[in-house]
PyMOL CGO cylinders between C-alpha atoms (Angstrom):
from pymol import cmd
from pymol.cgo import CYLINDER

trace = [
    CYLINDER, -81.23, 96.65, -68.81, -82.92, 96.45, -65.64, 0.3, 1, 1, 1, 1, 1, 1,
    CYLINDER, -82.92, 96.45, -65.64, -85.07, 93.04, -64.59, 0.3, 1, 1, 1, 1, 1, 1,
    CYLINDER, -85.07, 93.04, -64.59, -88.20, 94.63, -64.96, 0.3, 1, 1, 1, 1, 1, 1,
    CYLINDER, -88.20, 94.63, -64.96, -87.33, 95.54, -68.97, 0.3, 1, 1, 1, 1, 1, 1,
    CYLINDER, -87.33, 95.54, -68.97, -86.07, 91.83, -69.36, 0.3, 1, 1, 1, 1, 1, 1,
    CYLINDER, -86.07, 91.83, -69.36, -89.72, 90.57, -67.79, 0.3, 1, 1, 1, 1, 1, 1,
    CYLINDER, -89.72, 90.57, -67.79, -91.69, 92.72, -69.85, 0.3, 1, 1, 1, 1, 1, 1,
    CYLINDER, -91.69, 92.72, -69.85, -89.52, 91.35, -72.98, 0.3, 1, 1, 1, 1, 1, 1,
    CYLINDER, -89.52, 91.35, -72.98, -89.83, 87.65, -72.05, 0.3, 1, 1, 1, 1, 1, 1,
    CYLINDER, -89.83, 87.65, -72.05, -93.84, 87.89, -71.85, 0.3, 1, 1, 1, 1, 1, 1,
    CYLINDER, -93.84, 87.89, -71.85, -94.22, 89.59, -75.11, 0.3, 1, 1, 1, 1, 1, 1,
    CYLINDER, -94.22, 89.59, -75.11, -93.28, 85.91, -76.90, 0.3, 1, 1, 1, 1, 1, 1,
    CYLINDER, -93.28, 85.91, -76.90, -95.57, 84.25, -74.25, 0.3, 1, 1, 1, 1, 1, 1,
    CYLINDER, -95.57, 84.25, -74.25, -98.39, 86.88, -75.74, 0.3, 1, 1, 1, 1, 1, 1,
    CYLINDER, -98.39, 86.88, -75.74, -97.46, 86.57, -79.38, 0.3, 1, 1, 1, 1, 1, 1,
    CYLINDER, -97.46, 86.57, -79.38, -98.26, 82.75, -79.15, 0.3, 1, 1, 1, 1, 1, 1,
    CYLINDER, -98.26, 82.75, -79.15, -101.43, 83.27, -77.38, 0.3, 1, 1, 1, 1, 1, 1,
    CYLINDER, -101.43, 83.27, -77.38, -103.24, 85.21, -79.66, 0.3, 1, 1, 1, 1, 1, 1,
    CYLINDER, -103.24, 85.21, -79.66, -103.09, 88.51, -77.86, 0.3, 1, 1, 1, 1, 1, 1,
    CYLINDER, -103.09, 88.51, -77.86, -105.60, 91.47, -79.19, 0.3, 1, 1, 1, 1, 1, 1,
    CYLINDER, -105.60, 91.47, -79.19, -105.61, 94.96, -78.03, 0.3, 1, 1, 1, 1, 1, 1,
    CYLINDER, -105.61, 94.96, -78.03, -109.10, 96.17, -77.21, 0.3, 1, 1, 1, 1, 1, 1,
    CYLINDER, -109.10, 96.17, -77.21, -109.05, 98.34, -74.06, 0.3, 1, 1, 1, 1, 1, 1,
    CYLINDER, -109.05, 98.34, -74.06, -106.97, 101.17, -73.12, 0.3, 1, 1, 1, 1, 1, 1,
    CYLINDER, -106.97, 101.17, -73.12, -105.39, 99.31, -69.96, 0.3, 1, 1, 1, 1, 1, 1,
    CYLINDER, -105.39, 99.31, -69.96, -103.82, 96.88, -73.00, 0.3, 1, 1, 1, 1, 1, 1,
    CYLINDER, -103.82, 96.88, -73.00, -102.29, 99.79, -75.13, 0.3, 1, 1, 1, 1, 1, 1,
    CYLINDER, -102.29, 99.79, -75.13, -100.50, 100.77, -72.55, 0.3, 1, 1, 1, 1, 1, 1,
    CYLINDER, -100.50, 100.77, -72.55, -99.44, 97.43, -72.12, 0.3, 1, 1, 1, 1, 1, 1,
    CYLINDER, -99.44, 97.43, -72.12, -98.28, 97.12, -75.43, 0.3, 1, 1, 1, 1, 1, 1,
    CYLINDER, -98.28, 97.12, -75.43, -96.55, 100.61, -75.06, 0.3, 1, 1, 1, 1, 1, 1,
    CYLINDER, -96.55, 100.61, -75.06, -94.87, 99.38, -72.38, 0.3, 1, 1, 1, 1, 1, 1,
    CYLINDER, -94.87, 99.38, -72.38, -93.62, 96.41, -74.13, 0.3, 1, 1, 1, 1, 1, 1,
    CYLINDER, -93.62, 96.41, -74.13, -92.43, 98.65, -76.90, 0.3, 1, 1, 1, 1, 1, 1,
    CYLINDER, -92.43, 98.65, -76.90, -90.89, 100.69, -74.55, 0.3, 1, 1, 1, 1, 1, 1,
    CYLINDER, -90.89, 100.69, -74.55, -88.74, 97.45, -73.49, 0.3, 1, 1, 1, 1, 1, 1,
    CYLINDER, -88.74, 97.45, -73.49, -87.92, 96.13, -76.79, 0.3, 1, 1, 1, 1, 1, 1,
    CYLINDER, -87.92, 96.13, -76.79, -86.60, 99.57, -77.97, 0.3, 1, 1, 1, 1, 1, 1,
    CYLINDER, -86.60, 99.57, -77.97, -84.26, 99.12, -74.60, 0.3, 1, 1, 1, 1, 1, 1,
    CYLINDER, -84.26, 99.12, -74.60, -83.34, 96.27, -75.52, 0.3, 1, 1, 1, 1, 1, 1,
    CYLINDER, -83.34, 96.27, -75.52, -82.40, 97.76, -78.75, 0.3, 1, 1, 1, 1, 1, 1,
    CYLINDER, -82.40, 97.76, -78.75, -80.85, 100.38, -77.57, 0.3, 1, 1, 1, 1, 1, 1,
    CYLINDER, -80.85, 100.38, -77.57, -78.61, 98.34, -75.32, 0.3, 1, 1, 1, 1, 1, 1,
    CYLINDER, -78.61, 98.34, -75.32, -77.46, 96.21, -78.52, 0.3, 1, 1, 1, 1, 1, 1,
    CYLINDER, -77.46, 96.21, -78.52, -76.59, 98.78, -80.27, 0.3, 1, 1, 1, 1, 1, 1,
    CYLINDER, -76.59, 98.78, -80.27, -74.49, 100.33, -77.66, 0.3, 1, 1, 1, 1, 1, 1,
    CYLINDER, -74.49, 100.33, -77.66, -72.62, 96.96, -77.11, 0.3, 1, 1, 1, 1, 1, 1,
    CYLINDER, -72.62, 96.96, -77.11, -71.73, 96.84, -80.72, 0.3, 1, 1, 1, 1, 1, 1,
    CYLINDER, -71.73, 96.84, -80.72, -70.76, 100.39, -81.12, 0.3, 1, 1, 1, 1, 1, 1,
    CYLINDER, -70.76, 100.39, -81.12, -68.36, 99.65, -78.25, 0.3, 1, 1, 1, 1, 1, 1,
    CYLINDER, -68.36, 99.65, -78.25, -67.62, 96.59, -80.37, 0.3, 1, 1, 1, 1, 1, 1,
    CYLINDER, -67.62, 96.59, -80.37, -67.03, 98.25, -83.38, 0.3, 1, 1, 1, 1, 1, 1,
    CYLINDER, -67.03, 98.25, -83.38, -64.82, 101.38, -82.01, 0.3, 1, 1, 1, 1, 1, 1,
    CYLINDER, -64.82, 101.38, -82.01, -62.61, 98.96, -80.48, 0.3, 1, 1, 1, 1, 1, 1,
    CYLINDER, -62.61, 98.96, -80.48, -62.20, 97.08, -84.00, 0.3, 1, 1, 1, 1, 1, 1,
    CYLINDER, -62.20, 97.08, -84.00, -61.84, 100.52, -86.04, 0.3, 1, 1, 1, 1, 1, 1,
    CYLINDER, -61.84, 100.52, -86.04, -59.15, 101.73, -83.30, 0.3, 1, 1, 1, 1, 1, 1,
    CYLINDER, -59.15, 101.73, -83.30, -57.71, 98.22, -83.67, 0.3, 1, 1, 1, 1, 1, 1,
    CYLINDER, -57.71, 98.22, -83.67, -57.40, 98.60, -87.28, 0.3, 1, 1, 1, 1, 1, 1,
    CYLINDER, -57.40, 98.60, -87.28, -56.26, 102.11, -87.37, 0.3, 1, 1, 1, 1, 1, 1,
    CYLINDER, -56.26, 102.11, -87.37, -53.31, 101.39, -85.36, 0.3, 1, 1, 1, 1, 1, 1,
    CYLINDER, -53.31, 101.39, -85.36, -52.57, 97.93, -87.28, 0.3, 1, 1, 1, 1, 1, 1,
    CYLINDER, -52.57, 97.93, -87.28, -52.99, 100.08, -91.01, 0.3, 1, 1, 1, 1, 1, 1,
    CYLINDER, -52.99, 100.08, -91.01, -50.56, 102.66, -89.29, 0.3, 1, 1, 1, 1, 1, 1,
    CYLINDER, -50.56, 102.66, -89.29, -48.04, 100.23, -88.46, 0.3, 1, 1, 1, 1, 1, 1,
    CYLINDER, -48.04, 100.23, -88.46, -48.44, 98.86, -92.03, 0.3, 1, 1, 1, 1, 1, 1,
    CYLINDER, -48.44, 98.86, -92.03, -47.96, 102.54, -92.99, 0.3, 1, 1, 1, 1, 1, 1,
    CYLINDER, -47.96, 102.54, -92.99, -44.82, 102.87, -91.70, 0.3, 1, 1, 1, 1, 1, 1,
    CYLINDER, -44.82, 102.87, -91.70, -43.22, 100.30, -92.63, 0.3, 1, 1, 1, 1, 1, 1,
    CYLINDER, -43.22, 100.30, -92.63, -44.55, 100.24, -96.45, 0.3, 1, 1, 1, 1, 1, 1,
    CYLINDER, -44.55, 100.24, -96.45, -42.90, 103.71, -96.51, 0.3, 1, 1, 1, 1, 1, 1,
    CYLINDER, -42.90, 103.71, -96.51, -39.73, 102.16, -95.30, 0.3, 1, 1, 1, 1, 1, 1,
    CYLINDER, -39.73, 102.16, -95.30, -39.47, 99.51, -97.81, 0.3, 1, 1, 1, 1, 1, 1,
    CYLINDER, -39.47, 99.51, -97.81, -40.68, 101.68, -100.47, 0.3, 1, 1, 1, 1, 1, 1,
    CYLINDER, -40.68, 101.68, -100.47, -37.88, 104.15, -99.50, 0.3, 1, 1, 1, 1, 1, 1,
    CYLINDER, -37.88, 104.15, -99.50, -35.17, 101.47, -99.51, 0.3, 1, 1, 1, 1, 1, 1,
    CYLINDER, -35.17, 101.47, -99.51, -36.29, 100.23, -103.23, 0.3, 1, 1, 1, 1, 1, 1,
    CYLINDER, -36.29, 100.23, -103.23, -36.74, 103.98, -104.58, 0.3, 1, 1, 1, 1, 1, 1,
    CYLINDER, -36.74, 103.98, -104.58, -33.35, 104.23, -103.57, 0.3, 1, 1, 1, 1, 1, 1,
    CYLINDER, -33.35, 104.23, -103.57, -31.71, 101.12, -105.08, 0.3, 1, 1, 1, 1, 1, 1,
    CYLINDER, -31.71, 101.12, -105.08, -33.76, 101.54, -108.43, 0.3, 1, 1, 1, 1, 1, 1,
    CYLINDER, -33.76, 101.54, -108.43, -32.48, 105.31, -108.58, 0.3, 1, 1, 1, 1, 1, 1,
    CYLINDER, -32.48, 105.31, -108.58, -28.56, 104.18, -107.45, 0.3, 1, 1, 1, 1, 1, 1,
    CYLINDER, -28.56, 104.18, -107.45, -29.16, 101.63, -110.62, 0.3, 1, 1, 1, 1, 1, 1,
    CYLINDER, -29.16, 101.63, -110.62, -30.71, 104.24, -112.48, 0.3, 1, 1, 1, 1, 1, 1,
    CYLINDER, -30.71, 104.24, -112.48, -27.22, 106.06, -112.64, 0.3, 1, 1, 1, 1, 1, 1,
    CYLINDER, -27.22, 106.06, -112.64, -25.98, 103.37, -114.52, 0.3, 1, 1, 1, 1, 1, 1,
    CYLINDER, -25.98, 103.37, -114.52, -28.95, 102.36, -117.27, 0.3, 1, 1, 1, 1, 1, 1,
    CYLINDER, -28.95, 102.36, -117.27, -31.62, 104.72, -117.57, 0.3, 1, 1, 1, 1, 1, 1,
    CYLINDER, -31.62, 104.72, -117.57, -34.09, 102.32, -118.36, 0.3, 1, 1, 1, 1, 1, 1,
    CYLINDER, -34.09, 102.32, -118.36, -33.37, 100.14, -115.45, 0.3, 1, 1, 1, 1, 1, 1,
    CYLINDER, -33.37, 100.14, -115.45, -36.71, 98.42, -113.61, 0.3, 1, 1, 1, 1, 1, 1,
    CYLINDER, -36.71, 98.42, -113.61, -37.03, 96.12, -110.48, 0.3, 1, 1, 1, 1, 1, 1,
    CYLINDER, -37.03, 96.12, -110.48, -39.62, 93.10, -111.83, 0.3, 1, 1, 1, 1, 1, 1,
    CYLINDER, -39.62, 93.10, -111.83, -39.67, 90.23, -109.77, 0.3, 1, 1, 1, 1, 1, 1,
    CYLINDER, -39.67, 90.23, -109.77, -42.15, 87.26, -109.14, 0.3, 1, 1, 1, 1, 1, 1,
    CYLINDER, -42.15, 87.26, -109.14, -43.43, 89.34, -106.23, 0.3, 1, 1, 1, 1, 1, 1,
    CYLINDER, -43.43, 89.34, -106.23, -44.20, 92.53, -108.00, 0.3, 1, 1, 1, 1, 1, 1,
    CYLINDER, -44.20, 92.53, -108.00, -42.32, 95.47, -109.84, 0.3, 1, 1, 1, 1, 1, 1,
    CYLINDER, -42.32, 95.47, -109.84, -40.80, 99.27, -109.32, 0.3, 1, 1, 1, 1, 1, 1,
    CYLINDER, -40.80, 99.27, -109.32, -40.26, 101.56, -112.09, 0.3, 1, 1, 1, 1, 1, 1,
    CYLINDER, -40.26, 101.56, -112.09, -40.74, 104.83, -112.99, 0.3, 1, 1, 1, 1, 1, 1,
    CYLINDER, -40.74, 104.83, -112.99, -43.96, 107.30, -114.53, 0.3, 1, 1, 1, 1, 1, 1,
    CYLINDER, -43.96, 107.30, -114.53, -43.72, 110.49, -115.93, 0.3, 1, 1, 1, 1, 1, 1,
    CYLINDER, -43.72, 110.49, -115.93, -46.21, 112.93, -115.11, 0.3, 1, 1, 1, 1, 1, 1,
    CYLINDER, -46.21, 112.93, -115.11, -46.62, 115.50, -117.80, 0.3, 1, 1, 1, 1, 1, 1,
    CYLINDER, -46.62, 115.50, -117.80, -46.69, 119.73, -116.55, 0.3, 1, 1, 1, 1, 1, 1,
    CYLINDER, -46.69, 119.73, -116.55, -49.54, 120.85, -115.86, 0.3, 1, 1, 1, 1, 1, 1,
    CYLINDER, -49.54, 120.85, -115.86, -51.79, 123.28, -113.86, 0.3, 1, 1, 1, 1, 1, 1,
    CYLINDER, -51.79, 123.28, -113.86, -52.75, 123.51, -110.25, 0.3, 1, 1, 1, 1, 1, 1,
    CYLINDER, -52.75, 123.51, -110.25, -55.89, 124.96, -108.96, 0.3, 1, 1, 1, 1, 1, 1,
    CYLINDER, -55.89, 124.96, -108.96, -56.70, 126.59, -105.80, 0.3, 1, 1, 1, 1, 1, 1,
    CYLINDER, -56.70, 126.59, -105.80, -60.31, 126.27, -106.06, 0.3, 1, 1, 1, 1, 1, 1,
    CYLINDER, -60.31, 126.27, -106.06, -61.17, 129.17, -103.35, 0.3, 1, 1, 1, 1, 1, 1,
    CYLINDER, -61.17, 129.17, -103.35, -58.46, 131.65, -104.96, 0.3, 1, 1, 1, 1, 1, 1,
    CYLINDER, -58.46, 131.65, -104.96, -59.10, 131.31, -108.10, 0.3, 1, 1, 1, 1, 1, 1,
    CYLINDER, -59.10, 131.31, -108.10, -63.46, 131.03, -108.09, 0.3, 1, 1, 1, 1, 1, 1,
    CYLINDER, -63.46, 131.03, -108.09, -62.44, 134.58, -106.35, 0.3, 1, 1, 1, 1, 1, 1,
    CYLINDER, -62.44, 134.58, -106.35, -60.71, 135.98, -109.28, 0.3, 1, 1, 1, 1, 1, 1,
    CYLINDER, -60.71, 135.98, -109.28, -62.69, 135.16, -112.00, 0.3, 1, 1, 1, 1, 1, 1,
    CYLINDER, -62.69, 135.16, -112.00, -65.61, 136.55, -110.44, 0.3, 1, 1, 1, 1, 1, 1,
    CYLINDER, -65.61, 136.55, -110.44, -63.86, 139.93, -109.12, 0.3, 1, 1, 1, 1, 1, 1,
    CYLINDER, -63.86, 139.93, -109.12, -62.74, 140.04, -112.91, 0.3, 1, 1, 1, 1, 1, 1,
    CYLINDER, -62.74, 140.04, -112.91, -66.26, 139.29, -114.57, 0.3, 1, 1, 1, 1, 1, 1,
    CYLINDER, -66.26, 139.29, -114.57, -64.99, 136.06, -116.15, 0.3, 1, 1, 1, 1, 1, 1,
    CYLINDER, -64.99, 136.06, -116.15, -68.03, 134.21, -115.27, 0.3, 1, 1, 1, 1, 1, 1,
    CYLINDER, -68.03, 134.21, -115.27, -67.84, 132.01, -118.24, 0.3, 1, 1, 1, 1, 1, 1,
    CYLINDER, -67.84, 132.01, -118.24, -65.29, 130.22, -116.14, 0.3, 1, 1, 1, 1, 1, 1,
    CYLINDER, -65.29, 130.22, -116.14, -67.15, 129.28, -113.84, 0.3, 1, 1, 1, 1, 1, 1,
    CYLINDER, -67.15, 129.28, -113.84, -69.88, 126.13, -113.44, 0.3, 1, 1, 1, 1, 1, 1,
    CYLINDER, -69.88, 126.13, -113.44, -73.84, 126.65, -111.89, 0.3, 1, 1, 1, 1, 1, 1,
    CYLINDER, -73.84, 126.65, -111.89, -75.18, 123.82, -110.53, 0.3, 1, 1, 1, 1, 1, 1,
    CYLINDER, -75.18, 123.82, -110.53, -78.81, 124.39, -111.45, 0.3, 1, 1, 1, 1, 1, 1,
    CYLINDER, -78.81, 124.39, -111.45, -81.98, 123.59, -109.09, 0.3, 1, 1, 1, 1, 1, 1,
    CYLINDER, -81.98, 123.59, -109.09, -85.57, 124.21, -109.20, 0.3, 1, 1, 1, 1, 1, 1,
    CYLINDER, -85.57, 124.21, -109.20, -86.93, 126.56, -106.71, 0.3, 1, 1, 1, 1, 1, 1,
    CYLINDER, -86.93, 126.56, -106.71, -89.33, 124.73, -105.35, 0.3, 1, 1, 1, 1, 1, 1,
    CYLINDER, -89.33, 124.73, -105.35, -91.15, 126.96, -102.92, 0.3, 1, 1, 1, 1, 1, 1,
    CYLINDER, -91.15, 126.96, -102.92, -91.22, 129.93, -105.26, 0.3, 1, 1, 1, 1, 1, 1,
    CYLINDER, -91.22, 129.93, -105.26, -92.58, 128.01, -108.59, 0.3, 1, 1, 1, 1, 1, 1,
    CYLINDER, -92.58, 128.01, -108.59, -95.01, 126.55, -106.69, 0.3, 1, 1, 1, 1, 1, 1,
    CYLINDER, -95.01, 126.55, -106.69, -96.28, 129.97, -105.28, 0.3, 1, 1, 1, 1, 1, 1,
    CYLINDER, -96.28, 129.97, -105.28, -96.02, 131.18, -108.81, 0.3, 1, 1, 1, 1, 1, 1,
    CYLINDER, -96.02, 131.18, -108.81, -98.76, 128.19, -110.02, 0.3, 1, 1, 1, 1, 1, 1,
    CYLINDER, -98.76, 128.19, -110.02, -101.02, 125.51, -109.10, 0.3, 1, 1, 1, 1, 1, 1,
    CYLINDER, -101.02, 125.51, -109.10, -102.36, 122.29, -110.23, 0.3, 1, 1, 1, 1, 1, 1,
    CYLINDER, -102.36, 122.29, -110.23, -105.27, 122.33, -112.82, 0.3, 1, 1, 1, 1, 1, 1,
    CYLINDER, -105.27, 122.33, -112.82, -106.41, 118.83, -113.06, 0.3, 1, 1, 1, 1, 1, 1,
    CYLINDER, -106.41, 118.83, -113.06, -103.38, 116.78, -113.99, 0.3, 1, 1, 1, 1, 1, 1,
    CYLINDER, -103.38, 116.78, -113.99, -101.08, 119.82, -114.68, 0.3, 1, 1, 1, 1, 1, 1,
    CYLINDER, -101.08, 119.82, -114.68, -99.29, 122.51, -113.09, 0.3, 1, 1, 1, 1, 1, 1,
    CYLINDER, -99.29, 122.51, -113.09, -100.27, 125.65, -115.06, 0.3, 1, 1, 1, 1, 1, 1,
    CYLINDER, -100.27, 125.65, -115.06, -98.07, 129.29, -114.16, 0.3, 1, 1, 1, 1, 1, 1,
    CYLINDER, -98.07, 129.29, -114.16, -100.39, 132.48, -113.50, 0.3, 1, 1, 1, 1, 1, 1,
    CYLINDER, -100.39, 132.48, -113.50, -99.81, 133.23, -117.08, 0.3, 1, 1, 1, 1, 1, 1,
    CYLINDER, -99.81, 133.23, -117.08, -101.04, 129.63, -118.56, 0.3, 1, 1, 1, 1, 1, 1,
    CYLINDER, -101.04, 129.63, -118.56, -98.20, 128.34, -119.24, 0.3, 1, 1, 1, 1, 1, 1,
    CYLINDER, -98.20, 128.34, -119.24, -97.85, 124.12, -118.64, 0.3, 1, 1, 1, 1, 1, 1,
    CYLINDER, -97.85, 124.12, -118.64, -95.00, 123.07, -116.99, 0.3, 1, 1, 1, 1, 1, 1,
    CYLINDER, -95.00, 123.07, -116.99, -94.10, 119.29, -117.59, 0.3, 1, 1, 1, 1, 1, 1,
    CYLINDER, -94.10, 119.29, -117.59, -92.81, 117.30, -114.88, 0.3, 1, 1, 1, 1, 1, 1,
    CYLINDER, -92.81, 117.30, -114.88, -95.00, 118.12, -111.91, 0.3, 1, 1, 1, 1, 1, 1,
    CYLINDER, -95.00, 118.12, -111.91, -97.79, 115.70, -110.36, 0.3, 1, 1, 1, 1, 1, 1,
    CYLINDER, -97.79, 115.70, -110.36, -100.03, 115.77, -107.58, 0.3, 1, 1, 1, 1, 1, 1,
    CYLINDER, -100.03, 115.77, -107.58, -98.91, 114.50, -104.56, 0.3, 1, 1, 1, 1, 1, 1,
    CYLINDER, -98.91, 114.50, -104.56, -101.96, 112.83, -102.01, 0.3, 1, 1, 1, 1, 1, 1,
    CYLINDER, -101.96, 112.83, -102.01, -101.71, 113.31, -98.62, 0.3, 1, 1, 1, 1, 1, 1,
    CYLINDER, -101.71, 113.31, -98.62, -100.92, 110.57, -96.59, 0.3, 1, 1, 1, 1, 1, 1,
    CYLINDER, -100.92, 110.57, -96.59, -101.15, 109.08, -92.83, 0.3, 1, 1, 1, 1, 1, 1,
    CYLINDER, -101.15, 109.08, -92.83, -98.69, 107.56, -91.23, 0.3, 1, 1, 1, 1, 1, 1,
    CYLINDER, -98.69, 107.56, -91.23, -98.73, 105.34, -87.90, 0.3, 1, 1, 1, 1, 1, 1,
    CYLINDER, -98.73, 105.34, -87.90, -95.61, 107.10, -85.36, 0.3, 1, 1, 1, 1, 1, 1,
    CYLINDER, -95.61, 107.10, -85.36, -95.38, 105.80, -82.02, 0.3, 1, 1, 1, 1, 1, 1,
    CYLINDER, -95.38, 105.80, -82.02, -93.86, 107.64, -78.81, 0.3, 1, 1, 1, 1, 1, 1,
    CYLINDER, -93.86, 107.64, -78.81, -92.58, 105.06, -76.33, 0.3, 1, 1, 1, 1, 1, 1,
]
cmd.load_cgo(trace, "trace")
């Protein structure tokens, strides 16, 4: 951040304490200017600790990958002793105080290719198959109706539960 930023961010406490009031043009712009430095100075923070922080995750990443590595190593070496003892009793288990290896059976089942088979069942008219997610279409339904006092009422009369006026609102932006 250049010195003239840093300036115009050190007199903006010196302000705050005094009491400062906006009541001319000439002191808006001021103030936008001060804005203007304190969303610097944000800026600049933020781009210190994203520097910060993609130094930590590449850190990490390469630490958890070493970690990887040799997890799969050790697991390999114990999947291989418990299925050598395995040979001999069929029921055999590692447990020790620092933890345990032993064996799950999965049961058969089926494997889906979403894409492939979404394809299928459509190209065969098996739509029963498949799941809608269902949404209201907001621009259309409220084309098709409009708000009569507290409810929205369709062309043909019919109420429709669920839908409230919304006021308008203003809301402060500022461009700095």
């Amino acid at each position: 951040m250049d010195a003239m930023l840093k300036e115009e961010l050190r007199t903006v406490t010196e302000r705050e304490n005094e009491g400062f009031k906006i009541d001319s043009l000439e002191k808006a712009d001021w103030a936008l200017k001060k804005l203007k430095a304190i969303q610097a100075h944000d800026d600049e923070i933020g781009q210190v600790a994203k520097n910060n922080i993609d130094q930590a995750i590449a850190w990490r990443d390469r630490e958890l990958d070493k970690n990887q590595a040799n997890r799969e190593y050790f697991e390999g070496l114990l999947t291989d002793y418990l299925r050598d003892q395995r040979l001999v009793d069929k029921k055999f288990k590692i447990d020790t105080p620092n933890g345990r290896v032993s064996t799950r059976k999965n049961p058969a089942g089926l494997a889906y290719d979403e894409k492939m088979v979404l394809n299928s069942l459509r190209n065969q008219g098996m739509n029963q198959y498949i799941k809608v997610k269902e949404s209201i279409d907001k621009v259309d339904l409220k084309k098709a109706g409009r708000m009569v006092g507290d409810k929205f009422v369709m062309e043909d009369g019919e109420i429709i539960a669920g839908i409230t006026e919304k006021p308008a609102t203003e809301k402060v932006t500022f461009k700095y």
